[in-house]
N, C-alpha and C positions, 0 to 999 in steps of 0.2 A: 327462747324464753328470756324476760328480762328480770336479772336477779335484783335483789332491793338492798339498800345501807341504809332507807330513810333519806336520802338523800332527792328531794323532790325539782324536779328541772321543768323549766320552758324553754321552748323553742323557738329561737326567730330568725325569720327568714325572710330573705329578700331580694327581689333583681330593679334596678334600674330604666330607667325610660329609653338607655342609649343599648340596653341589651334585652328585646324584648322579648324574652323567651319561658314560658312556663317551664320545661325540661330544669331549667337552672333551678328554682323553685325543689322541686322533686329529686334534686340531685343532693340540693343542702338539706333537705329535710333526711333520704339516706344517710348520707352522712352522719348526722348529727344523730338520727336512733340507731347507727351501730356504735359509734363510742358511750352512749346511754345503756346500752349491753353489755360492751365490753368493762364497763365502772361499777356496774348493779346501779344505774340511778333508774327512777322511778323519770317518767316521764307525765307530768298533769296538765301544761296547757302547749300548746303550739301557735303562732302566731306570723301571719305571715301578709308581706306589703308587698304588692304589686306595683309594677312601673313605677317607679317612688325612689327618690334621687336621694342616699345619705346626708349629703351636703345640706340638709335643710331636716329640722324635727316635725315639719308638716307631714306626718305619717300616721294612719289611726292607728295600725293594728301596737306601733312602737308605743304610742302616747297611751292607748290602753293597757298594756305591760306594765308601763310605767305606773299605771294608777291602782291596777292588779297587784304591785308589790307593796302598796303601802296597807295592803290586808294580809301581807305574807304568804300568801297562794302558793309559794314556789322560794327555795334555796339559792338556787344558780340557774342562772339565765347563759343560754349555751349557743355560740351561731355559729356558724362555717368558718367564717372569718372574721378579724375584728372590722375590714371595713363594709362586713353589714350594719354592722351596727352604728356606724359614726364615718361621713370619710370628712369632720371637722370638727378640731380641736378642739375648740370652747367646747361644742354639744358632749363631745366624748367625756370632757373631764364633768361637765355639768351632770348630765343623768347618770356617768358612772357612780360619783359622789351619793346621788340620791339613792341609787339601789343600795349601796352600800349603804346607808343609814337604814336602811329597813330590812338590811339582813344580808343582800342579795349579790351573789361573786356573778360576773360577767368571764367567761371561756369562750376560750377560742375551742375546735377539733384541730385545727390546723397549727397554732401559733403555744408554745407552751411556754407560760413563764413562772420560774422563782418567786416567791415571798421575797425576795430579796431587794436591797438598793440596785441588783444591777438588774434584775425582772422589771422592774421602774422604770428604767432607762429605757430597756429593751422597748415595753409598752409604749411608751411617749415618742419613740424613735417610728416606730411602723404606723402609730397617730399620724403624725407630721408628713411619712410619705404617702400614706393615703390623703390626706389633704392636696397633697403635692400632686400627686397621679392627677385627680378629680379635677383639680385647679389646670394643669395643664392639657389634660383631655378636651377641657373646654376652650383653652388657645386654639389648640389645633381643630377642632373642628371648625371654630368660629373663621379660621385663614381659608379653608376647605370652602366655607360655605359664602364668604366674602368672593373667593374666587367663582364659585358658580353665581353670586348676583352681578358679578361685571360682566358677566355675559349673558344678561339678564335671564335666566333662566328660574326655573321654580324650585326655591328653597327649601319647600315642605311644606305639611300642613295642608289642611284644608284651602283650595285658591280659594281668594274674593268672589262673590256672588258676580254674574254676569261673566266668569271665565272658567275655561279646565284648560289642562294642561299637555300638550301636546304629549305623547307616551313615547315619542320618537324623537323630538330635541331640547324637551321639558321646558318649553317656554309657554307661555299664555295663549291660549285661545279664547277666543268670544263663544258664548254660549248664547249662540240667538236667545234662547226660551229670557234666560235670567237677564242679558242683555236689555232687553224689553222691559223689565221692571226698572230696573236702575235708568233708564231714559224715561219714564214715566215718575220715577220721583223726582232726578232733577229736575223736568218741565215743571212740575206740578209746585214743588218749592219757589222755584225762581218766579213764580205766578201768583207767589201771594200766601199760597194753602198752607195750613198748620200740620204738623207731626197726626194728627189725630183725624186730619179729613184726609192725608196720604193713606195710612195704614187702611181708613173704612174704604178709601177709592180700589188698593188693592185686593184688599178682602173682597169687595163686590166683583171685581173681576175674576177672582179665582187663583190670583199671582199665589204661589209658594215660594221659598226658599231653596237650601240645598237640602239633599234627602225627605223634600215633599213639606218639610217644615214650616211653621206659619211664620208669616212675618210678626217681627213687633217691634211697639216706637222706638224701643232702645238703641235700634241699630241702624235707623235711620242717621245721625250726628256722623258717627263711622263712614258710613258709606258717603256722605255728603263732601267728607273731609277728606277722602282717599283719591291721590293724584293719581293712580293708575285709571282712572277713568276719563283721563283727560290724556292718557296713553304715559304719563311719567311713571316711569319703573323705580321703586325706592325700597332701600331695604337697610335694616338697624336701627329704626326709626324710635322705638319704642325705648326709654332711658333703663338703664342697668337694674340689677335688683339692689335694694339694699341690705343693710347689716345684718340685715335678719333674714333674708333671703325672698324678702315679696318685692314682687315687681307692678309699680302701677303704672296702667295702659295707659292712662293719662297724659301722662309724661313722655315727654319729647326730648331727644338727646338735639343739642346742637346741628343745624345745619351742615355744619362744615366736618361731622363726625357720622354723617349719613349718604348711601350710596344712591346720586340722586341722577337719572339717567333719560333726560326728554325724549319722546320716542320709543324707549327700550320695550316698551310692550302694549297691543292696539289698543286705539281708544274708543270709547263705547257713547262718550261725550263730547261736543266740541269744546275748544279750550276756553270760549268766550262763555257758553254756559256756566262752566266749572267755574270762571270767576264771580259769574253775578250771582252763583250758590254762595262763595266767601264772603262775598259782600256783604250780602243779605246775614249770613251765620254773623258775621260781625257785628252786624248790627243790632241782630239780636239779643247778641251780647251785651252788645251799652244798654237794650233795654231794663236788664235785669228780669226783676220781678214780676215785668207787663207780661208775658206771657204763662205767669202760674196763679196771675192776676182772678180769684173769683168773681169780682166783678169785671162786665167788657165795656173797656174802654174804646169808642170809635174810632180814633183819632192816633191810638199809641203806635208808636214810630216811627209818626208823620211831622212830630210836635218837636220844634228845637228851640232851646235858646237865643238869641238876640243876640244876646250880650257878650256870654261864654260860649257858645258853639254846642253846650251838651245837649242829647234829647231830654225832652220834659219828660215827667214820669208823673202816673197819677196818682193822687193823695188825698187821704180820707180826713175831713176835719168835724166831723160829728156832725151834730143836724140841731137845726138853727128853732127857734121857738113854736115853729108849724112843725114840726117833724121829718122836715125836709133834710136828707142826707143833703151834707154840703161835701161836694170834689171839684179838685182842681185839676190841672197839667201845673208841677213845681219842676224847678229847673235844681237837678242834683247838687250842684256847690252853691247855691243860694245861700244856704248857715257858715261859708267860708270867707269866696272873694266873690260871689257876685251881685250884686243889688239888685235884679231884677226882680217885679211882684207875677207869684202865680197867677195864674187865670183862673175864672171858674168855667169848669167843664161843661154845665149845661149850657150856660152863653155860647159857647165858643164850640160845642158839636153843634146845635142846633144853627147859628150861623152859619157853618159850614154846608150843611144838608142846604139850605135856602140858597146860598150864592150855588151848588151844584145844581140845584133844580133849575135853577136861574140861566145858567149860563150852559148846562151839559143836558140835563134829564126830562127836555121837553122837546117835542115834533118840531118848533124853528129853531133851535139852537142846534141841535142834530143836523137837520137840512142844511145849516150856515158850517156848517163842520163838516159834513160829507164834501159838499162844494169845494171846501179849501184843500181837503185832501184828496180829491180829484183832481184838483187844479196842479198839486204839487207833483203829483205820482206821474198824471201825463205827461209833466216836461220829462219829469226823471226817466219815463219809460221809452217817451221819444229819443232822447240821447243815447240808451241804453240800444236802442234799437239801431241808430242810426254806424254805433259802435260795432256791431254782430253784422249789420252788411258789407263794412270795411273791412271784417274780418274775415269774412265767405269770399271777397272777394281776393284777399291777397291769396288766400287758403290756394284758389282757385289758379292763379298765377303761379304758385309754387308748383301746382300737380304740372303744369304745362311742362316749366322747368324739369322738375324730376322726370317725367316721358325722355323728354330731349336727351337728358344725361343717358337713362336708360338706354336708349337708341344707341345713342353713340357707344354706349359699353357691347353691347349686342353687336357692331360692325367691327369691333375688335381692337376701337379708340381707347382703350384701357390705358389710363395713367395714375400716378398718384393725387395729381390736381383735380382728376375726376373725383375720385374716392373722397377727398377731402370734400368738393364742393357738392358732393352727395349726402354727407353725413351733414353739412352746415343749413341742407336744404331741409332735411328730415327733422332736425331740430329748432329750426324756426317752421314750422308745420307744427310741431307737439307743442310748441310754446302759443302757439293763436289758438288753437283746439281748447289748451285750458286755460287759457284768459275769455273765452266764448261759454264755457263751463260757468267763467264764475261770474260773468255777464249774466249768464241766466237763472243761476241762483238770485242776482242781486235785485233783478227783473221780477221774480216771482215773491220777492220780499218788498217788494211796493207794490205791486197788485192789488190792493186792498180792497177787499170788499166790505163795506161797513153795512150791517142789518138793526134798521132803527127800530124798528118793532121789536126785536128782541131783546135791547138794549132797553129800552125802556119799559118790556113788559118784566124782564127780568129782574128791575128796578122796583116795578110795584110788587111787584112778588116777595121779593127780600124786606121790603119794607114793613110789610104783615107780621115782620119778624127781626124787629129791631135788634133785640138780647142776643138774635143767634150769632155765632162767629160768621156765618157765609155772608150778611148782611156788611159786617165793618170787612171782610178782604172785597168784596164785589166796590164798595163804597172807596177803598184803599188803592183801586185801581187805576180811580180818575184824579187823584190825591199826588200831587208831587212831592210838598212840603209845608211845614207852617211855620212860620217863623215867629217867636214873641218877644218885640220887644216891650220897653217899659210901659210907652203910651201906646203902639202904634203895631197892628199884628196884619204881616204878609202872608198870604195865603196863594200858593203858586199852584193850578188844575191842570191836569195835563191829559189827553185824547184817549187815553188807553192804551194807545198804540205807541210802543216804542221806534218805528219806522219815522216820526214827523215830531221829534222834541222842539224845534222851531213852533211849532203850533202852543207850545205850552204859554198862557198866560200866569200872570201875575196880579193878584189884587187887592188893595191897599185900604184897611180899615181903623181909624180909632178904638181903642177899645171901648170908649163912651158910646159911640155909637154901634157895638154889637150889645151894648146893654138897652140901648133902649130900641133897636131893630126889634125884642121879645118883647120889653114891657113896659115902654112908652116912657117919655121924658118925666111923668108924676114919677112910674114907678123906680126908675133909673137911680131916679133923685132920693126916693125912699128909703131906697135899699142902697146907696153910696155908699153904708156902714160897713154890708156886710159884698159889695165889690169892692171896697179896698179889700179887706179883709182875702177874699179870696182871688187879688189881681185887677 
């Protein structure tokens, strides 16, 4: 039975992330109602934080205690030990300071100290080594765990989507199922597609996450940026926390302070995807705003400067005495170092679409395109071909050889010059086998089959629907770059086909003359006001 002084107590309790055990939990809270017996205190609230690191005041069950005392709820706040309650200094003397203003003594069961200067002492002494413990515990683990990422193995944690974890050498494995998705976003990005027709592509398929979880865009960036999909094993990536004990994902520690290991664990992507994902992620980046852009721009990220090299970026300049929204493509340091004038944006989409139709989006421009990448693929595939029977046939020569040697080892001609020119035989054999390999990969990557109907039917289809995004990536496809200079804007088209960039032309316009290509040399001339105005 618990006798009473008026003396009314909370309790608080608590274990760690690095000791996950409820039992401890249940151990301090004994504890702590037999010395409340043993004292007559009353006992009013208990409070207790799970997996929850002292080192840091992000605790609810603490920070509600702490809000709890400034109603006076409770005299003395009571914990097992004092480094439940704080294993860091400032926080210790900070919220001890406050309970104290509101009434409230902090006890240890375990730790008893004096009213005294030397009780002082004592406190601030076992403060400091709990800092100290906490602080070095994380040394040590951090050498522990530094040594299992040099032998690339799995740190912890939940792996990366598209891998688990071998249970036998704890290094990475591929998860066919999630593997599948992570080669379906990188294709699907490197192709053009936005965050928001990836996540509806997997949704329409059915793709989950880990534990059946739905995908969302947010985690697309992440996974796009994560080298282990290109087989690099890297670990301590993520920069320290700060003063206050948050750590933002964001942040990236120094290369040279990261464990970066090509190889260390399989890849789910080739390395050459993974780069034209960065590419691409970068460029997005110089875009800024085009992509939260409410209005759709055809053209943005196709669009550079001249003069300065940046992408243009679209700009809204109000709407002119008809009520015509006026937008440009403006070149971003224009207000600094570069003189180049904006374009306006309907001129210069609208030109675009007309030289595409012109030169890409019709049955003889197509035919004159098939033709030429016909012509190119046959030679490449004649040489390719003529390479793979040079190769069958040496192949074929070595098998002779290895018999012979064999033979002779078999009548009992065993020497070490056999052995040697056995093994030199076997390995120029493996060496033409995967030069033949990659012969045929390169074979099957010029093969091209070009479908003009579908090219073009997919074209008027899209086009019923200018405003939607699939229209400006399908359009963006045959789109190399634009160039603007002051007077004089390059427009470079290119087959769709990254296999024949030789094919890509280049085509050379005035901007006077994309003004008056829509609305004739009266109107050109009319509105020369508002073409300077907007380029």
């Amino acid at each position: 039975m618990i006798r009473t002084n008026n003396k009314r107590v909370a309790l608080y309790a608590r274990f760690s992330s690095d000791n996950q055990r409820t039992e401890s939990i249940d151990a301090q809270i004994r504890a702590m109602t037999t010395y409340c017996e043993q004292n007559g205190y009353t006992i009013v609230k208990t409070y207790v934080d799970e997996a929850k690191s002292a080192t840091t005041d992000r605790r609810p069950s603490f920070q509600q205690l702490i809000k709890d005392s400034n109603n006076h709820e409770f005299d003395i706040l009571l914990v097992h030990k004092l480094d439940r309650f704080a294993r860091n200094r400032y926080d210790s003397a900070v919220y001890k300071r406050e309970l104290k203003k509101n009434g409230v003594t902090v006890c240890s069961v375990l730790e008893r100290f004096s009213d005294g200067p030397e009780g002082i002492l004592m406190e601030s002494l076992l403060d400091g080594m709990s800092e100290y413990y906490s602080q070095n515990l994380s040394r040590e683990v951090f050498k522990g765990m530094t040594e299992t990422a040099l032998q690339c193995k799995h740190t912890g944690g939940i792996p990366a989507l598209g891998y688990d974890v071998d249970p036998v050498t704890r290094k990475l494995v591929i998860n066919p199922y999630e593997a599948e998705i992570i080669r379906l976003i990188f294709d699907m990005f490197v192709q053009g597609f936005t965050y928001n027709q990836i996540i509806a592509e997997l949704n329409r398929q059915g793709f989950k996450g880990k534990h059946g979880r739905e995908l969302k865009k947010n985690c697309l960036h992440e996974i796009l940026k994560n080298e282990k999909y290109k087989g690099t094993y890297v670990y301590n990536r993520t920069a320290s926390k700060n003063a206050d004990g948050r750590r933002n994902s964001h942040l990236k520690k120094p290369r040279e302070e990261q464990i970066v290991i090509p190889g260390g664990c399989p890849a789910i992507v080739s390395e050459e995807t993974f780069d034209k994902a960065q590419k691409k992620l970068q460029a997005n980046k110089r875009l800024g705003g085009s992509n939260k852009a409410k209005e759709l721009y055809l053209l943005s990220g196709k669009v550079f400067c001249r003069e300065c090299g940046y992408a243009m970026h679209g700009n809204h300049h109000g709407y002119n005495e008809s009520g015509v929204k006026l937008t440009t493509y403006r070149c971003p340091s224009r207000r600094k170092d570069c003189n180049n004038k904006e374009i306006n944006r309907g001129y210069l989409e609208e030109y675009v679409i007309w030289l595409l139709e012109r030169e890409i989006f019709n049955s003889k421009a197509l035919r004159r395109l098939v033709k030429a990448i016909e012509a190119r693929s046959g030679a490449i595939v004649t040489n390719i071909e003529d390479d793979r029977e040079r190769i069958d046939r040496a192949v074929a020569e070595i098998e002779v050889q290895l018999k012979n040697v064999a033979d002779a080892v078999a009548s009992g001609l065993l020497s070490e010059a056999l052995i040697t020119r056995l093994n030199e035989l076997e390995n120029e054999k493996n060496r033409l086998i995967t030069e033949k390999a990659h012969l045929n990969g390169e074979m099957s990557g010029h093969m091209v089959d070009i479908d003009t109907k579908y090219i073009l039917g997919e074209y008027a289809k899209l086009k019923k629907t200018p405003s939607h995004p699939a229209y400006r990536e399908y359009i963006q496809n045959f789109i190399d770059s634009i160039s603007i200079g002051r007077y004089t804007v390059y427009i470079t088209l290119k087959t769709g086909l990254d296999v024949f960039p030789e094919l890509n032309k280049t085509y050379e316009a005035r901007r006077q003359v994309i003004y008056e290509k829509f609305y004739g040399n009266d109107r050109a001339s009319s509105c020369k006001q508002s073409a300077d105005r907007c380029g």
